[in-house]
C-alpha positions as CSV (number, residue, x, y, z in Angstrom):
1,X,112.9,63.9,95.3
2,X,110.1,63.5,98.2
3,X,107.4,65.7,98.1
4,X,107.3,68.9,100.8
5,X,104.2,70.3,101.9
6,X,105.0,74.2,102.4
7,X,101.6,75.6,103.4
8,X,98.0,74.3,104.1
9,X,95.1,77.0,103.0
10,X,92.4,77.1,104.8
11,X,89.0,76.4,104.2
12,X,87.1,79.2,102.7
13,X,84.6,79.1,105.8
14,X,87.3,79.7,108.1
15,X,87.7,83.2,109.1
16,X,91.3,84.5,109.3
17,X,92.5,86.7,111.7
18,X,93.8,90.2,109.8
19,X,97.5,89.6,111.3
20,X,97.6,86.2,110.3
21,X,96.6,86.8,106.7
22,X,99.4,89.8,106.5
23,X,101.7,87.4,107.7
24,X,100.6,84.9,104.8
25,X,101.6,87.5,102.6
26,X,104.8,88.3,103.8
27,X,105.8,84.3,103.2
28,X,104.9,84.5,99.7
29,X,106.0,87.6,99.1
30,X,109.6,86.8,100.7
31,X,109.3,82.8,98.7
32,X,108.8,84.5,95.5
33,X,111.9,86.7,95.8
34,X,113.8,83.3,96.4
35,X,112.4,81.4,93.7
36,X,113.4,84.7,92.1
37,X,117.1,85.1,92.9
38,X,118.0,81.5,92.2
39,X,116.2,81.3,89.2
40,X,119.3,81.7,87.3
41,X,122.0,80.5,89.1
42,X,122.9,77.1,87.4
43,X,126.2,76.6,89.2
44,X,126.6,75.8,92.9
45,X,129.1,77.3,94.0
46,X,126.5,80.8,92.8
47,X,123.6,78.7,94.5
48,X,125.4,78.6,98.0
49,X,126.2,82.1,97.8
50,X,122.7,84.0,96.9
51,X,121.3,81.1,99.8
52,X,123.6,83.0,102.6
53,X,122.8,86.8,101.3
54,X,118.7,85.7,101.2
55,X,119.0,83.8,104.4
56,X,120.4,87.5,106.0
57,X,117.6,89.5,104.5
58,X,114.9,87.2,105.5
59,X,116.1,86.4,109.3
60,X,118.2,89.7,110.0
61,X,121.3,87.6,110.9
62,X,124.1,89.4,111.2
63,X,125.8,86.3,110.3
64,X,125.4,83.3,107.6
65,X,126.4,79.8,106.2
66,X,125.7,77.2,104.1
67,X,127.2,73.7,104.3
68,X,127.1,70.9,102.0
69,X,127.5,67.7,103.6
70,X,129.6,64.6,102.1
71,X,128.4,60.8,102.2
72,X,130.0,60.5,105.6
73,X,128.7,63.8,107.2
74,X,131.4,65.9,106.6
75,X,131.2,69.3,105.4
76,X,132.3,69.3,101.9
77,X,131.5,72.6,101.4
78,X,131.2,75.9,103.4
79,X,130.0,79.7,102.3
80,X,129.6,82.2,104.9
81,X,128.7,85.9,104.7
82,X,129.1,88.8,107.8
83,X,133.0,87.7,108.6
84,X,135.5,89.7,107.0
85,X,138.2,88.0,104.9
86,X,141.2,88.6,107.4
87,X,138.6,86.8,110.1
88,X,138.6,84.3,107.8
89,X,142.5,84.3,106.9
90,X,143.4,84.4,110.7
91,X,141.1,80.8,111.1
92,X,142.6,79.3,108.2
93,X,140.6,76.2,106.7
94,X,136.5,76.2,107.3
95,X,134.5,73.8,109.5
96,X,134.8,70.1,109.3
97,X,131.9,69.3,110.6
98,X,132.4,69.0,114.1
99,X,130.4,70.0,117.7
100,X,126.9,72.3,116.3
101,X,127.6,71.8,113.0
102,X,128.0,68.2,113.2
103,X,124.4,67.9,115.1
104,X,122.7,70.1,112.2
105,X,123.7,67.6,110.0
106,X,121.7,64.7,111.9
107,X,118.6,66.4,112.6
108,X,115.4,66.8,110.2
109,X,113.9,69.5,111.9
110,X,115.3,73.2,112.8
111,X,117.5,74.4,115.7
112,X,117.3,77.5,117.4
113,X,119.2,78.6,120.1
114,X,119.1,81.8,122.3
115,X,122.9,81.3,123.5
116,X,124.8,78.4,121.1
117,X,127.4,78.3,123.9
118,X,125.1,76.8,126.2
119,X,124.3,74.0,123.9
120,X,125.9,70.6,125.0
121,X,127.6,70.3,121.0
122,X,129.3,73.4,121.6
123,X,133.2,73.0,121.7
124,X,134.5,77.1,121.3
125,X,135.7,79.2,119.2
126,X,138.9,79.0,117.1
127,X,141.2,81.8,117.6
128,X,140.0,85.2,115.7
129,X,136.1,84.1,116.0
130,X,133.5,86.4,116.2
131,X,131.7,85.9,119.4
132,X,128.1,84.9,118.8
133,X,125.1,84.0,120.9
134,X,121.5,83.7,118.8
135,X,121.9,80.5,116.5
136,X,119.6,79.2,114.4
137,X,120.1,75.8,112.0
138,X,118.0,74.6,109.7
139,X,118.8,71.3,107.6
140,X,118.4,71.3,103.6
141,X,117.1,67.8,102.2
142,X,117.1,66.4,99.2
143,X,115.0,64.0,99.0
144,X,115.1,62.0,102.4
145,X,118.6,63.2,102.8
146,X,120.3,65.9,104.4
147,X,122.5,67.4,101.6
148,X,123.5,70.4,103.9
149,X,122.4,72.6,106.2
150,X,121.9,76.8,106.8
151,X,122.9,78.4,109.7
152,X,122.4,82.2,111.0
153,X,123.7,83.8,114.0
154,X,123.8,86.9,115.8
155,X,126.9,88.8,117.8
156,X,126.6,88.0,121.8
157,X,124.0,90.6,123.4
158,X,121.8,90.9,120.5
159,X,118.4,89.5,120.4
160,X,117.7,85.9,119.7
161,X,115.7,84.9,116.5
162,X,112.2,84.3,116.7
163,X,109.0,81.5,115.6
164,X,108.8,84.0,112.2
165,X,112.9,83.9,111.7
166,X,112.7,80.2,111.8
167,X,109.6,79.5,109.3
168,X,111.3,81.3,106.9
169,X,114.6,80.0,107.1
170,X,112.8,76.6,106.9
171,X,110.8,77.9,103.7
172,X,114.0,79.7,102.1
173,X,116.0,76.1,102.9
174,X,113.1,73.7,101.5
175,X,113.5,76.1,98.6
176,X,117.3,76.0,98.1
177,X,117.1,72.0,98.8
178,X,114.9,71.8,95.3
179,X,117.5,73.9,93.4
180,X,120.4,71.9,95.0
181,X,118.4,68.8,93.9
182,X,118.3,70.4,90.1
183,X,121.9,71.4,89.8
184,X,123.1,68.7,91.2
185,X,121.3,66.8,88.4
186,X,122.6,68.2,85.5
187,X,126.1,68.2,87.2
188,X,125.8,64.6,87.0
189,X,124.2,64.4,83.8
190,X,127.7,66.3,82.3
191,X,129.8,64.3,84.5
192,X,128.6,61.5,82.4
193,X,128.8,63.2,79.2
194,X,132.3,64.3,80.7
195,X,133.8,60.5,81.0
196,X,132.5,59.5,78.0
197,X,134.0,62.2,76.2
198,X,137.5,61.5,77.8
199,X,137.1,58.1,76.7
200,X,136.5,58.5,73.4
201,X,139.0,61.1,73.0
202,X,141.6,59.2,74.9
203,X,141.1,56.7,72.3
204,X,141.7,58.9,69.6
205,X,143.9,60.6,70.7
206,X,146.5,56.8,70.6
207,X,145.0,55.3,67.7
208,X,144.7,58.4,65.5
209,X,147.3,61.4,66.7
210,X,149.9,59.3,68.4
211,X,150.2,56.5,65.3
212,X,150.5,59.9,63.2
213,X,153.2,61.0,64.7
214,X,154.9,58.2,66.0
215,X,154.9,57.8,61.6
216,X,156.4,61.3,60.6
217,X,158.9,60.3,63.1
218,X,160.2,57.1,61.7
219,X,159.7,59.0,58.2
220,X,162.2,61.6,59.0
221,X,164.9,59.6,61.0
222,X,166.7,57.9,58.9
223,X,166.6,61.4,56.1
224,X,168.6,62.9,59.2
225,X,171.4,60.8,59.0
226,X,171.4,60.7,55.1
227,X,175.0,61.0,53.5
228,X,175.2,64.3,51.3
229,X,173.2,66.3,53.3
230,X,173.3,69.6,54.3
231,X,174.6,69.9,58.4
232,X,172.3,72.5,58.8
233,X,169.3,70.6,57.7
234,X,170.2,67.6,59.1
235,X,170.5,69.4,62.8
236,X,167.0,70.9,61.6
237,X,165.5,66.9,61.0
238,X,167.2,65.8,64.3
239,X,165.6,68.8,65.9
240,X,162.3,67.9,64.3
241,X,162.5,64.6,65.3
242,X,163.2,65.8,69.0
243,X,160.1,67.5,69.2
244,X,157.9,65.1,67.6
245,X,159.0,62.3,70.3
246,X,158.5,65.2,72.6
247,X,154.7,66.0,71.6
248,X,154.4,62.1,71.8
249,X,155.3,62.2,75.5
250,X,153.0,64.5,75.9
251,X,150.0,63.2,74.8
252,X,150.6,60.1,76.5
253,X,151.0,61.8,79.9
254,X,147.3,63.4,78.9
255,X,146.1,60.3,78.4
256,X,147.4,58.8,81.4
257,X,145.1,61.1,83.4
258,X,141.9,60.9,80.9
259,X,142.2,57.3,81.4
260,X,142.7,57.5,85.1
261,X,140.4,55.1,86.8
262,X,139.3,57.4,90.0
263,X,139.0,61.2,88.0
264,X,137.8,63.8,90.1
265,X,133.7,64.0,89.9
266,X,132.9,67.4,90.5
267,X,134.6,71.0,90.9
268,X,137.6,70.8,93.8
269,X,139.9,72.8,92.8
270,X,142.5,71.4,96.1
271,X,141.6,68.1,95.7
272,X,142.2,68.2,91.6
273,X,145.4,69.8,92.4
274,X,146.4,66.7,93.9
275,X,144.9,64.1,91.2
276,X,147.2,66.4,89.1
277,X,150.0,66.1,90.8
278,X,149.9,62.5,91.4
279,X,149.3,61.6,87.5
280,X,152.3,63.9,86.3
281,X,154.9,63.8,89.1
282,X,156.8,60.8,88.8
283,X,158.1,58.7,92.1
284,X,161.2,59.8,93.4
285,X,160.8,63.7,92.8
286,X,158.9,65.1,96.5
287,X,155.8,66.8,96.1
288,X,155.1,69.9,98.5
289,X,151.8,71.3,98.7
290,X,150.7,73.9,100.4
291,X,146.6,75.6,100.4
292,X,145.4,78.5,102.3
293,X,143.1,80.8,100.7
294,X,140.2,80.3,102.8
295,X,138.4,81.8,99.8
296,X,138.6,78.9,97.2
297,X,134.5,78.1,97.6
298,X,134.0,81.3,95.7
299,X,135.6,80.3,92.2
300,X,133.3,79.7,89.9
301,X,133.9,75.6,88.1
302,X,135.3,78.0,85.5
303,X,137.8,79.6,87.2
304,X,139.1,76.4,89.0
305,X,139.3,74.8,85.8
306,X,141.5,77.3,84.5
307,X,143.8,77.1,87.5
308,X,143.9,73.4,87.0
309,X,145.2,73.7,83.2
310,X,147.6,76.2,84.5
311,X,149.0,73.6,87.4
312,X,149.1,70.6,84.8
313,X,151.0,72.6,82.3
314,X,153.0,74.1,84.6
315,X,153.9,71.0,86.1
316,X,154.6,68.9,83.0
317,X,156.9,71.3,81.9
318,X,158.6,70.7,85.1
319,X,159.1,67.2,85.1
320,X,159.5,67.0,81.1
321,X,162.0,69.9,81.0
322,X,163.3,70.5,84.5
323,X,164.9,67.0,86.1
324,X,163.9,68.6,89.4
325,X,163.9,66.9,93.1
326,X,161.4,68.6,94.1
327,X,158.4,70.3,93.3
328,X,156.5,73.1,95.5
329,X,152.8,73.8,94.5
330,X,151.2,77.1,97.0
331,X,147.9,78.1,96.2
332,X,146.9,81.1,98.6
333,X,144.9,84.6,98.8
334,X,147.2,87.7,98.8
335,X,146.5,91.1,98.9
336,X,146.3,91.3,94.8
337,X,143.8,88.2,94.4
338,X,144.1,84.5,94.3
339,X,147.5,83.6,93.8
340,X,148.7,79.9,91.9
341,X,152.6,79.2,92.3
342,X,154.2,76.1,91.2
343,X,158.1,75.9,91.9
344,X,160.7,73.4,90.8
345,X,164.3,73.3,91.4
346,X,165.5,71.6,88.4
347,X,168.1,73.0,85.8
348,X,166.0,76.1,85.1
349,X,166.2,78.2,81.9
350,X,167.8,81.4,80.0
351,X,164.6,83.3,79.1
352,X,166.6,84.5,75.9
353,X,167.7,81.4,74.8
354,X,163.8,79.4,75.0
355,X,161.3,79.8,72.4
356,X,157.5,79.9,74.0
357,X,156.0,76.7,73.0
358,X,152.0,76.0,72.7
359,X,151.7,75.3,76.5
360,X,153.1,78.7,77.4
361,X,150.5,80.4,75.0
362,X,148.1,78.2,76.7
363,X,148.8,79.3,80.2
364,X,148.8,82.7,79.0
365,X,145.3,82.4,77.4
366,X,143.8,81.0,80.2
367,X,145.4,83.7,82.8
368,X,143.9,86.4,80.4
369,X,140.6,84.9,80.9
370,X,140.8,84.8,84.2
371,X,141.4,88.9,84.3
372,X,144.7,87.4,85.6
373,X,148.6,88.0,85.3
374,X,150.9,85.0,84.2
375,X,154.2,85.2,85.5
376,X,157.2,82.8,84.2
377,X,160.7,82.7,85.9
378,X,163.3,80.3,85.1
379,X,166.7,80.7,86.7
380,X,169.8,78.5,85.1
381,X,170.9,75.8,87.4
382,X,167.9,76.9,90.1
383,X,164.7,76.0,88.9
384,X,161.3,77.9,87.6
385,X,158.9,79.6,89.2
386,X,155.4,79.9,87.2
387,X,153.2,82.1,89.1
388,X,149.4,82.8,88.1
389,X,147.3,85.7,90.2
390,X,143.6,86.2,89.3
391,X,141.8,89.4,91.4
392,X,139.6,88.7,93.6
393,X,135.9,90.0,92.5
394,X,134.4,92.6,95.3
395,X,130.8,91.3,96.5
């Protein structure tokens, strides 16, 4: 990472003025409770969020964003704080990137701007916007790259930032650049650790379990069919049989996607979804998905993760169990939480009649975790509905 130069001190010869020395002050004082706030935040997603709240209290915005910027310039991801959630609901999806934000993510300096809708980038507002006039932009670099950018703005009429706003939103970005940089870092690092680890366990998974089973199997086969024995236990064998084939499929279909040669690289929880669901649904059955909660940037890597066991599970016992035509996955905000549905409308169940198997217990576990409610509805002849909600947490 390049070096930044934050602060020159003068020579001891030089006499400073009273007002700027209190002014010095202030910056180290305010630099020290960044440095202290992101001290322990070693995930991003927490990163982005203390960067917005610290960028408010340090510039008196009465509105704030981060956005991290992709290879190509796109926003990848976006945090804001000072818009309610039904502002945000009504807008649907977060900027791409487009008119001032596009511009931030080009420039190396900052921007401020006493009216943003005077500024030739400016395209409007998407319907339910707050109407704002200050703007200031500041990019984050990492290294000789801009990695993102933060952004602050102020309702139409009040007054625009000032020289002071704009040094410390420069300061408080050149610091949150440095603690991208070092979560970004070890995010890499474990993604490494991460493929390796699929690897080998893909690997042992058909050499060691698979060969094991695929074993037993041929073991008890032929005992099923055996002359003299019991009808009962042969059904029992034949049953056995059944589900080792069954557990066979399984682990094959898990090993499909450990050995998939494009994985997802970091934390996306609507982009995994579709990995997912491209690995397990097979061609011929449609594929509908459908994501709205404007509030998926605030899951932790935890959270999406278990929402991603949930989907898989929930959609391999689809395809394995349901002969659906189609499949229906809706991942929105309600007025309970975050809500994960995945819908099929294959030959559905008697909830009576079905025994819950390891994945169930599974989804179940992980729901629990999440402070969440797992909800499992199969219908004979119309399909299953598996429905996880997770509360939202209050800021």
């Amino acid at each position: 990472m390049g070096s930044v130069e934050l602060f020159c001190m003068p020579h001891r010869d030089v006499a400073i003025h009273p007002d700027s020395a209190a002014a010095t002050s202030s910056h180290i004082d305010e630099m020290l409770a960044t440095a202290e706030l992101l001290a322990d935040a070693d995930e991003l997603g927490e990163v982005l969020e203390r960067l917005t709240t610290r960028a408010m209290e340090v510039t008196g915005a009465d509105y704030t964003a981060v956005a991290l910027f992709d290879d190509e310039g796109g926003v990848e991801r976006f945090i804001q704080r000072g818009m309610t959630e039904s502002e945000m609901q009504v807008m649907g999806h977060p900027p791409v990137g487009r008119g001032l934000l596009g511009e931030l993510a080009r420039r190396s300096r900052p921007l401020r701007l006493d009216n943003l809708k005077l500024h030739s980038t400016f395209t409007g507002w998407p319907e339910g916007h707050p109407d704002m006039g200050a703007f200031l932009g500041v990019p984050i670099k990492t290294g000789k790259r801009n990695a993102g950018s933060l952004y602050m703005t102020r309702t139409e009429g009040e007054p625009p930032f000032t020289e002071r706003d704009e040094l410390a939103a420069w300061v408080l970005a050149v610091q949150g650049g440095q603690h991208f940089w070092n979560v970004l870092s070890q995010q890499a690092r474990g993604r490494m650790w991460l493929l390796e680890e699929r690897e080998r366990i893909a690997h042992d998974l058909h050499d060691g379990t698979i060969q094991t089973l695929y074993a037993l199997g041929l073991q008890f086969d032929p005992l099923a069919s055996s002359d003299g024995l019991a009808p009962e236990v042969a059904q029992e064998l034949a049953q056995g049989v059944d589900r080792i084939n069954d557990l066979i499929g399984q682990i094959r279909q898990y090993i499909i996607i450990l050995e998939a040669e494009n994985p997802p690289a970091g934390p996306d929880l609507p982009r995994d979804l579709a990995f997912v669901a491209r690995q397990l649904v097979p061609e011929g059955v449609d594929t509908v998905m459908n994501i709205t909660a404007p509030s998926l940037h605030e899951l932790t890597a935890r959270q999406g993760e278990d929402f991603l066991y949930i989907a898989r599970e929930a959609l391999s016992n689809a395809v394995r169990h349901g002969d659906p035509t189609k499949i229906a996955i809706d991942l929105r905000q309600n007025d309970q939480g975050t809500a994960l549905t995945i819908q099929d409308n294959g030959v559905g169940f008697e909830p009576s009649a079905v025994r819950p198997g390891l994945g169930t217990i599974t989804m179940r576990t992980r729901a629990a975790r999440l402070g969440g409610q797992l909800s499992i509805l199969g219908i004979p002849g119309m399909g299953t509905t598996i429905r996880v909600t997770v509360p939202r947490e209050e800021p």
